[in-house]
C-alpha positions in Angstrom: -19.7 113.6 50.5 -16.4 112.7 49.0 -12.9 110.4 49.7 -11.0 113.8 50.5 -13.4 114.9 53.0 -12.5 111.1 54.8 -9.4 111.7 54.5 -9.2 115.5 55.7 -11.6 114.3 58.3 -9.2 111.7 59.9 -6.0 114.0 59.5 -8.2 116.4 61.7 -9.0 114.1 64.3 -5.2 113.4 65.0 -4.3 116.8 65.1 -6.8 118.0 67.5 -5.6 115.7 70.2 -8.5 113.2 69.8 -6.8 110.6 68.6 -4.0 110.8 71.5 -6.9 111.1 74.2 -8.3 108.0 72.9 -5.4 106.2 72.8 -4.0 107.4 76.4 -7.5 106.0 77.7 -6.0 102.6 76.7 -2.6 102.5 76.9 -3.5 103.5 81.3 -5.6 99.8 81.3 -3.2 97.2 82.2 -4.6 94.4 80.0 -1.5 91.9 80.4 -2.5 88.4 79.4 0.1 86.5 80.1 -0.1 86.6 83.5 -2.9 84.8 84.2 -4.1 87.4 87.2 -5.9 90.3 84.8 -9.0 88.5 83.5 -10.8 91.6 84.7 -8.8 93.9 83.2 -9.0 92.1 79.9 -12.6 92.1 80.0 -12.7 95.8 81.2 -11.2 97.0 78.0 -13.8 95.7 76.1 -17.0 96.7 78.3 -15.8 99.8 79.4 -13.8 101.1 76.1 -14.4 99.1 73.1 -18.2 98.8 73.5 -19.0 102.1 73.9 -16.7 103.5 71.2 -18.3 100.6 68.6 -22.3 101.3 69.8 -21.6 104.8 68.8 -20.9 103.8 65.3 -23.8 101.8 65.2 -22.0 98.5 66.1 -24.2 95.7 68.2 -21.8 94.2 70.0 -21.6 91.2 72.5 -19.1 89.6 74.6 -17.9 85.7 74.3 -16.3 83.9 76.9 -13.1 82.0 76.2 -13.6 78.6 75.9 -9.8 78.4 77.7 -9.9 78.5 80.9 -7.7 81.6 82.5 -7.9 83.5 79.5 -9.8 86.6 78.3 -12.9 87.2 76.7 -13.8 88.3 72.8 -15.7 91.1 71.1 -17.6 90.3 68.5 -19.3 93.6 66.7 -21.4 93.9 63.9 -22.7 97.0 61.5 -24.9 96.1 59.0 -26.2 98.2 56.9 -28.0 96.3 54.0 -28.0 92.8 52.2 -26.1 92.4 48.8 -23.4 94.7 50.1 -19.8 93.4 50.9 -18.6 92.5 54.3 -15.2 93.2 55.6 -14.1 92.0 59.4 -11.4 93.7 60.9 -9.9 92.4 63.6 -7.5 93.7 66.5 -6.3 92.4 70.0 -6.4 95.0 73.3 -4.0 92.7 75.4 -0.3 93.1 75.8 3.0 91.6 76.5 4.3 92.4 80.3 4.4 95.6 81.1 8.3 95.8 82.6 7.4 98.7 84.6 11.0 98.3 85.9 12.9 98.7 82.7 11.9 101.7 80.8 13.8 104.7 80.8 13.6 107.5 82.9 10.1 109.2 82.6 8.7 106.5 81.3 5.8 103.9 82.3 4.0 101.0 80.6 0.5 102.2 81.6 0.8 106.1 81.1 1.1 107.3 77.5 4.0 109.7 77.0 4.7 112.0 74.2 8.6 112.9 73.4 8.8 114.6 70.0 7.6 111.7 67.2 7.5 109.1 69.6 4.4 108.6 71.4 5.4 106.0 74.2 3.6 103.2 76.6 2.5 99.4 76.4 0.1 98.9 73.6 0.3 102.1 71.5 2.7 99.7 68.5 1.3 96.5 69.6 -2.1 96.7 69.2 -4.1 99.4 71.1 -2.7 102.1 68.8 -3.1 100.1 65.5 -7.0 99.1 66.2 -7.6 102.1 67.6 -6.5 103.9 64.4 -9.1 101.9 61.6 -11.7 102.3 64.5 -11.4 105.9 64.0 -11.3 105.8 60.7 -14.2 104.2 60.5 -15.7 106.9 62.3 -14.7 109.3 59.6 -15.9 107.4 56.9 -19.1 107.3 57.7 -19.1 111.6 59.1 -18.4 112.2 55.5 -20.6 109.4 53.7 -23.9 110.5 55.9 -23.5 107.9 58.6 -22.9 105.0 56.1 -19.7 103.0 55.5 -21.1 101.5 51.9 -19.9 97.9 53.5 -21.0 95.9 56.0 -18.7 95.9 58.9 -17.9 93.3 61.3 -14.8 93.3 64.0 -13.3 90.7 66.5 -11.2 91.9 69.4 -9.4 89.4 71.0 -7.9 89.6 74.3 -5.1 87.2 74.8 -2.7 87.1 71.3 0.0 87.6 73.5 0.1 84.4 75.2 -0.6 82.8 71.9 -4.5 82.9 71.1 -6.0 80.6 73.1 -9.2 79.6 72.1 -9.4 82.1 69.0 -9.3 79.1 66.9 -12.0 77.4 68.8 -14.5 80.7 68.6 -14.1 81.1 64.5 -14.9 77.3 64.4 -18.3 77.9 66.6 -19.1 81.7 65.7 -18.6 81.1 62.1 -21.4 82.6 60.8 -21.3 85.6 63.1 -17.6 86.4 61.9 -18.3 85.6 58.1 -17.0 88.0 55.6 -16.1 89.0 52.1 -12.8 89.9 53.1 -10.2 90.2 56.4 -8.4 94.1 56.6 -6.3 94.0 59.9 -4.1 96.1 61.7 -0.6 94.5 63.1 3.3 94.2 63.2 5.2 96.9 61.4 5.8 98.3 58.1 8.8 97.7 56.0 9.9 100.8 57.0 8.7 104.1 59.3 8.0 105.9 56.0 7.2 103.5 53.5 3.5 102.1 53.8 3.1 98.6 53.7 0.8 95.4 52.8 1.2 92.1 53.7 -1.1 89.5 52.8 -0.5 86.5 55.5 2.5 85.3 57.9 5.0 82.6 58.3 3.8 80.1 60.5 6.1 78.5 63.5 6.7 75.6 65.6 9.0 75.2 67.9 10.5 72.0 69.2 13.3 70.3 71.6 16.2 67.9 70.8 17.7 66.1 73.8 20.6 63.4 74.6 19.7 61.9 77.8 23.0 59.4 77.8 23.1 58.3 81.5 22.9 59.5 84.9 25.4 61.9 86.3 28.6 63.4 84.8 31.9 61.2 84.5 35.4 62.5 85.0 36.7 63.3 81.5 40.0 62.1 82.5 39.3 58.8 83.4 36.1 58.4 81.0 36.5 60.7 78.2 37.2 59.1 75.0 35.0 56.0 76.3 31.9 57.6 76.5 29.6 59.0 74.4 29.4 62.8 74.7 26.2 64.3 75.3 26.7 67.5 74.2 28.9 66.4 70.8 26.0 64.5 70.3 23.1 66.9 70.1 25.4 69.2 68.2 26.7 66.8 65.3 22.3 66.8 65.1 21.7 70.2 64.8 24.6 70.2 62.4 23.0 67.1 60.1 20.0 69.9 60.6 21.1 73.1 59.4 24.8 74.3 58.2 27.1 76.6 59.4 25.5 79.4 56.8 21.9 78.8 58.3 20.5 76.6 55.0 18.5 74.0 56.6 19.7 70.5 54.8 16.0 68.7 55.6 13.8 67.9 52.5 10.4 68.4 53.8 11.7 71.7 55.8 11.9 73.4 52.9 9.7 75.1 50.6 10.0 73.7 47.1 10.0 76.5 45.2 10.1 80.3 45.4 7.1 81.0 43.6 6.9 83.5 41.1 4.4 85.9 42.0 6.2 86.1 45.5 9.6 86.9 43.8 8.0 90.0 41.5 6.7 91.1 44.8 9.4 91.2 46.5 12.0 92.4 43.8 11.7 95.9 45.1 11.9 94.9 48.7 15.4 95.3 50.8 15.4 94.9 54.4 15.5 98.3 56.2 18.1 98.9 58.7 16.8 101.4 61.1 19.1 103.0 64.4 19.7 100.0 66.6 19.0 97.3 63.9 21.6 94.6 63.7 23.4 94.0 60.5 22.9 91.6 57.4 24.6 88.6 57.6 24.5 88.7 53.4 25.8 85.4 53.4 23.2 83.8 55.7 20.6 81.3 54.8 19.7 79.9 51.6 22.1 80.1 48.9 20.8 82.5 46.0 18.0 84.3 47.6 17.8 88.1 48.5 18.2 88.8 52.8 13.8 89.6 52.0 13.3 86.7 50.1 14.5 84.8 52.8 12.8 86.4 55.4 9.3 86.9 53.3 9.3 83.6 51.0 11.1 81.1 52.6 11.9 78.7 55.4 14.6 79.6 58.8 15.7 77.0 61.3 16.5 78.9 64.0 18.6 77.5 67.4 16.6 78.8 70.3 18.7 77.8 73.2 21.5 74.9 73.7 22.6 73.9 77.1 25.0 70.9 77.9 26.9 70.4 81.2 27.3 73.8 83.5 28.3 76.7 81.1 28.9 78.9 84.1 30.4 77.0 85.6 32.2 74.2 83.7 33.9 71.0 85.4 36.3 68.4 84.1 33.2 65.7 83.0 31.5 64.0 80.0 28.0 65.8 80.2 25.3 63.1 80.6 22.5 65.7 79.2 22.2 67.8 76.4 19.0 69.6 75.8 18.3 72.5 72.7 15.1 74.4 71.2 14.7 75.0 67.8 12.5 77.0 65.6 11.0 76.2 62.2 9.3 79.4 60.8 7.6 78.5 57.7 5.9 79.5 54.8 2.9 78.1 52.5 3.7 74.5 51.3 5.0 73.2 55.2 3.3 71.0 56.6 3.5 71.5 60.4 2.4 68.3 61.5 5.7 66.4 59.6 8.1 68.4 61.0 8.9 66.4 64.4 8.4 62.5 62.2 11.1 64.2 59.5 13.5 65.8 61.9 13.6 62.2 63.2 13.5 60.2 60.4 16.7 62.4 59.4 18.3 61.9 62.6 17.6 58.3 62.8 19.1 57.5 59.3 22.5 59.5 60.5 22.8 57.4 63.1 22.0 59.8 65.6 18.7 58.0 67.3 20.1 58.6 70.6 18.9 62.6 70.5 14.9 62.4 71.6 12.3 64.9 69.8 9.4 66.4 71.0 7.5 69.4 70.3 8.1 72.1 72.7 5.3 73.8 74.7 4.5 76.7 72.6 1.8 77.6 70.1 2.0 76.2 66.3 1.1 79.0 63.5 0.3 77.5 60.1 1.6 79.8 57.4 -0.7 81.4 55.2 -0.7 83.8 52.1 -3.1 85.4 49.9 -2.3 85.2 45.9 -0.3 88.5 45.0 -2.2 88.5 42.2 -5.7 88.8 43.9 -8.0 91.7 42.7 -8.1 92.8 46.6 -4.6 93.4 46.8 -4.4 95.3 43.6 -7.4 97.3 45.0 -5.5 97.8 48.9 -2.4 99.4 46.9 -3.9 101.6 44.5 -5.9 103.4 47.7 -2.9 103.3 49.5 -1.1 104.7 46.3 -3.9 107.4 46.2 -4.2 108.6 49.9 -0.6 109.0 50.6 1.3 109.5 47.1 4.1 106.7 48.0 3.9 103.5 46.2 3.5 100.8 49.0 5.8 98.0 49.9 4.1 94.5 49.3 5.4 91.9 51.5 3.6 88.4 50.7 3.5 87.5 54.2 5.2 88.7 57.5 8.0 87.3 58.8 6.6 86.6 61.9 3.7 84.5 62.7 0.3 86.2 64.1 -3.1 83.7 64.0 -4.4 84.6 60.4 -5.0 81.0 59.7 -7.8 81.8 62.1 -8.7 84.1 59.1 -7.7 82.4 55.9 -8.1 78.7 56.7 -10.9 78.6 59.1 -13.1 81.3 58.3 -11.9 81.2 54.6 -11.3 84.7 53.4 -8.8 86.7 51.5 -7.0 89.0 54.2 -5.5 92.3 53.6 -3.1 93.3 57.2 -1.9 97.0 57.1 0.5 97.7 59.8 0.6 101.1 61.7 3.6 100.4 63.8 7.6 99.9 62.2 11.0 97.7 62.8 11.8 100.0 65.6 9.3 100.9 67.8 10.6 98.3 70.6 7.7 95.7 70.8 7.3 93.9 73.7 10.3 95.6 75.1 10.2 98.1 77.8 9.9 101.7 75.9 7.4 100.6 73.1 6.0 103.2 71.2 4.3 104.5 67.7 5.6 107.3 66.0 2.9 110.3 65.7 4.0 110.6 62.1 3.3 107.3 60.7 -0.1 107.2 63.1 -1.3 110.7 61.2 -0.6 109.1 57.9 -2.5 105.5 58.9 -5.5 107.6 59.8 -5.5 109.1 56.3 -4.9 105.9 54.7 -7.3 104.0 56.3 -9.9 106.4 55.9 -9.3 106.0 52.2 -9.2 102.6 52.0 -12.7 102.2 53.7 -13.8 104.7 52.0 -13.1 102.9 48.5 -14.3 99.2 49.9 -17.8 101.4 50.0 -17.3 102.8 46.5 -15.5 99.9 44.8 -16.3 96.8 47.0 -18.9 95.5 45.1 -16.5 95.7 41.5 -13.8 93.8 43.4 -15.9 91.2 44.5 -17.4 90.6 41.0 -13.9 90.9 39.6 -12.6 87.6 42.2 -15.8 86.1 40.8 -15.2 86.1 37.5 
């Protein structure tokens, strides 16, 4: 029994084609949720592949119903192997984004998984079938080398509708509680910093999106014989995106801001640049908030992003003062934003610019809170010293993703510390037609991952002891 036969073990597994036949299995179930018409499908991936795959490893599983209606169902799987051990839940989602058979190039198609040199291609292999599927099988090699034990106890939650924005997920960790308690969170999702560089991230910005809108009067008026009298829509709603954020993206709201760049976020991110990867647009350096790094504004802080803007007939524009101007914006935000202010400030602001005419409301989307784990923590410490030691490259630590993903679910609710390890990276065309995971960094997340579980069973109890003290 040792860490390098886990590791060896898992390396093995790719390179005999298991890992591909497993995945190819997968990617061929059409698990879209956000059409509302594959609640079968969704539930078929988790009685047909999940459940048999986990019961092999000793897993009991059961499924729970989604307390949304239209939505899919949720796996919740348990291991236990003794009392007094720690507990890690890992968590992954088996739905995707539309499949856009239409768009993909030629020889390509969402539901069959192609291989064309490093790129492994088809819906779900980046985002998430290919990422869960990885620390499932290395959970499988773990325990071939430890005698059929992991060392930990081992819980997982599959979820089956994160694409159309986790309905319900926050409603099962508030009733299943118990059932999905744990020491600590270690996902799978998003990408790396980079396709070579392995990565940890410790939480995610959180979002909420919202609409502004100028609804002056009914009908356009010619701007011959009205403009100049009448209050212009469209001028209107952008003189308040203006008062809202300037023409080098810094938002000029107090309360949309974070306070403070905290310290152990800036050490973290000292050695972090933004890759630029084939295809990647280029750095506005001069964007966003005066004296931060392009990552430090990504990672640690606040963007206020203009969705969409429509006044009058763009494609078509006549000679008349638009009645109506409508726009969505975007806050993505980090810890220390409070969601629920963000509508009352945006219009106190506007109010007190005299610009009470433009309406706000939040738009119909899903609301992220942000959420971070202490750099400082003794788990991260732990997750980058395995990483470190399986792979030989020093890992990039990202405080939280610049996206949003539901670990508040996680952190808040459930209360843990969560580790997230992504297996995909910048590139690999997620939720676009020809998504794919590169063969290369899947090989190396294998290895990795059977590392890192193997060390939660060796050192799992120190750590825990160590957050203790």
């Amino acid at each position: 029994m040792s860490r390098q036969e886990a590791v060896t073990r898992a390396a093995d597994y790719f390179d005999r084609g298991d890992f591909r036949r497993d995945l190819a299995r997968r990617v061929a179930m059409p698990t879209e949720s956000q059409t509302g018409e594959s609640i079968a499908a969704l539930g078929a991936y988790l009685t047909e592949e999940m459940i048999p795959t986990l019961e092999k490893l000793g897993f009991a599983c059961r499924v729970v119903e989604n307390s949304a209606e239209g939505y899919g169902p949720f796996l919740i799987a348990e291991r236990h192997e003794a009392e007094g051990l720690p507990t890690v839940l890992t968590y992954g989602h088996g739905d995707v984004v539309f499949g856009q058979d239409g768009g993909w190039r030629e020889g390509l198609a969402p539901w069959t998984l192609v291989e064309d040199g490093d790129r492994w291609y088809g819906r779900g292999t980046a985002d998430n079938k290919g990422q869960h599927s990885i620390n499932i099988t290395a959970l499988e090699q773990v325990m071939a080398a430890r005698g059929g034990r992991l060392g930990f106890n081992c819980k997982m939650l599959i979820e089956m509708g994160e694409e159309a924005g986790s309905p319900g997920l926050r409603e099962l960790a508030q009733r299943e509680g118990a059932a999905l308690a744990a020491d600590l969170l270690i996902g799978s999702d998003g990408p790396r910093l980079s396709a070579v560089r392995p990565t940890v991230f410790l939480g995610s910005r959180g979002a909420v999106n919202f609409e502004l809108e100028a609804n002056l009067r009914e009908g356009g008026h010619h701007s011959g014989n009205w403009g100049g009298a009448l209050a212009n829509a469209g001028t209107l709603l952008a003189n308040a995106i203006a008062s809202l954020v300037d023409a080098k993206g810094r938002i000029l709201v107090d309360g949309l801001r974070p306070k403070e760049l905290p310290s152990a976020v800036r050490q973290a991110l000292s050695g972090i640049a933004l890759e630029q990867g084939m295809g990647d647009p280029e750095v506005d350096p001069d964007w966003g908030e005066p004296g931060l790094t392009p990552a430090e504004r990504v990672y640690g802080w606040n963007a206020l992003e203009v969705l969409a803007f429509q006044t009058g007939a763009p494609d078509k524009p006549a000679n008349a003062v638009p009645p109506t101007a409508k726009a969505t914006l975007q806050l993505r935000f980090v810890v220390g934003t409070d969601p629920t202010r963000v509508i009352p400030l945006v219009e106190a602001h506007l109010a007190a610019r005299g610009l009470g005419a433009v309406t706000v409301r939040p738009a119909r989307s899903a609301v992220f809170q942000a959420t971070r784990l202490d750099p400082t923590d003794p788990w991260v410490k732990w997750a980058l010293a395995s990483i470190q030691k399986t792979t030989g490259k020093a890992p990039a630590l990202l405080p939280n993703l610049g996206g949003s993903l539901p670990n508040d679910v996680f952190a808040l609710i459930l209360g843990m510390p969560t580790i997230w390890v992504p297996h995909s990276y910048p590139a690999c065309s997620q939720h676009a037609p020809n998504e794919h995971l590169l063969g290369s960094v899947a090989r190396e997340a294998l290895q990795l991952m059977a590392g890192l579980f193997y060390d939660l069973g060796e050192e799992g109890m120190a750590i825990l002891k160590a957050r203790a003290a």
